[in-house]
C-alpha positions, 0 to 999 in steps of 0.5 A: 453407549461408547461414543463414537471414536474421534475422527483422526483420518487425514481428511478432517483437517482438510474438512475444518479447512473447507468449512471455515472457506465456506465461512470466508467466502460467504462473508466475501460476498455479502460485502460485495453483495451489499457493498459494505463500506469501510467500517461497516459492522459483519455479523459476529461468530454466534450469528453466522455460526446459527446462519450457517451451521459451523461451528463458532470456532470455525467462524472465528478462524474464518474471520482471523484469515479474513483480518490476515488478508486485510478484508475485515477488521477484528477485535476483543469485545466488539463485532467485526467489522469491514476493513479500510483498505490497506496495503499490508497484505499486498506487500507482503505478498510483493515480499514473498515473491521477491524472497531471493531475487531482489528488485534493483533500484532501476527495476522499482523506478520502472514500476513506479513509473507507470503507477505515478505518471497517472497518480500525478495527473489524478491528484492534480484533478481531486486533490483538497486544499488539506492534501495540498497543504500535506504536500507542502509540509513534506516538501518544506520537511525534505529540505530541512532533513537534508540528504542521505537521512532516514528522515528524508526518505520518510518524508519523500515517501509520505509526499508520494503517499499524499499523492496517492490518496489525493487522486480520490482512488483508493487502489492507487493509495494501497498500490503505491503504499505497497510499494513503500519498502521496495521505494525505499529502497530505490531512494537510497539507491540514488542518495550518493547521487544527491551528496551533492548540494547542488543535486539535492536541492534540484531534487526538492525544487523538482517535488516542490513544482510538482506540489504547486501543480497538484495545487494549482489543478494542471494535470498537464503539468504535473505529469511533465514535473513528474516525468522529469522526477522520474528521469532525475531518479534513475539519471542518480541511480545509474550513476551509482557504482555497481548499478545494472546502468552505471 
């Protein structure tokens, strides 16, 4: 007997398409249903493959999205597992939506400011003495990287991290780590401000208040130091030539 001819008709890629979503959404929810945590081990290819009746190419396509999305974790000899949270995914999505129209330096400020007043006040509440001591360590490495330097931008952006995590809120860690090229790029956009030794040591005297009152648990005042964090930054960047405020 001649067997059948392939299916060549446009819609069995939609069909293989739609088969590894069936695969992606029931693994979705038994990590919601079962509230899975980080790390958690998933069923592998031949399980759900048998579970579901899809092919364990589909099922090893549904993972490899599902890993593109941050959700799960997948690699060589081992079986899936739960992704930590991460903010990859959402910052390539920021990326892509900004694809030709740019943010400006006062237009990130402006959405980090309602992020980070709450993050200032959380991180006062839930931080650990090992956050605290990480805040700290960043402050004292600002200082020494000296102004206009990659490195310290790179230690101003891990001080705001070390915030984020210490609020004890992962969604707050991911959000402001999603952020980080876009923070970038509103750090520089004030640097020329902070040439000035004066300036750029009232910066780090401003982040180094801020971590003693993270440490000491006022989260009163560690919203006010970062309100005037935030006051000083875009004081910088519109005094900045060609800026939107200059």
């Amino acid at each position: 007997m001649t067997a059948p001819p392939r299916d060549l008709s446009p819609s069995a890629p939609a069909d293989r398409r739609g088969r590894a979503q069936q695969a992606e959404a029931h693994v979705l929810a038994l990590i919601r249903d079962h509230a899975l945590p980080p790390g958690a081990p998933l069923p592998s290819e031949g399980q759900l493959s048998a579970q579901l009746g899809i092919s364990r190419g589909m099922i090893r396509e549904a993972y490899r999205a599902l890993a593109a999305r941050g959700v799960v974790s997948v690699a060589n000899g081992r079986a899936p597992r739960v992704a930590a949270p991460h903010p990859a995914p959402l910052t390539d999505l920021l990326s892509h939506a900004l694809r030709g129209q740019p943010a400006s330096a006062a237009q990130v400020l402006d959405v980090r400011r309602a992020l980070e007043f709450q993050v200032a006040a959380l991180a006062a509440a839930h931080r650990t003495p090992a956050q605290t001591d990480a805040l700290h360590a960043s402050v004292q490495a600002m200082r020494e990287a000296g102004p206009g330097t990659d490195a310290f931008i790179e230690h101003d952006l891990r001080f705001h991290a070390t915030l984020a995590g210490a609020t004890g809120n992962p969604l707050h860690g991911v959000l402001v780590g999603a952020l980080h090229a876009l923070t970038a790029h509103s750090i520089r956009g004030g640097l020329p401000h902070y040439a000035d030794p004066a300036h750029f040591g009232a910066l780090v005297d401003l982040h180094d208040a801020l971590a003693h009152a993270v440490a000491a648990g006022d989260p009163v005042a560690a919203t006010g130091l970062m309100r005037e964090h935030f006051a000083l930054a875009e004081l910088a960047v519109s005094l900045v030539p060609g800026s939107p405020a200059g």
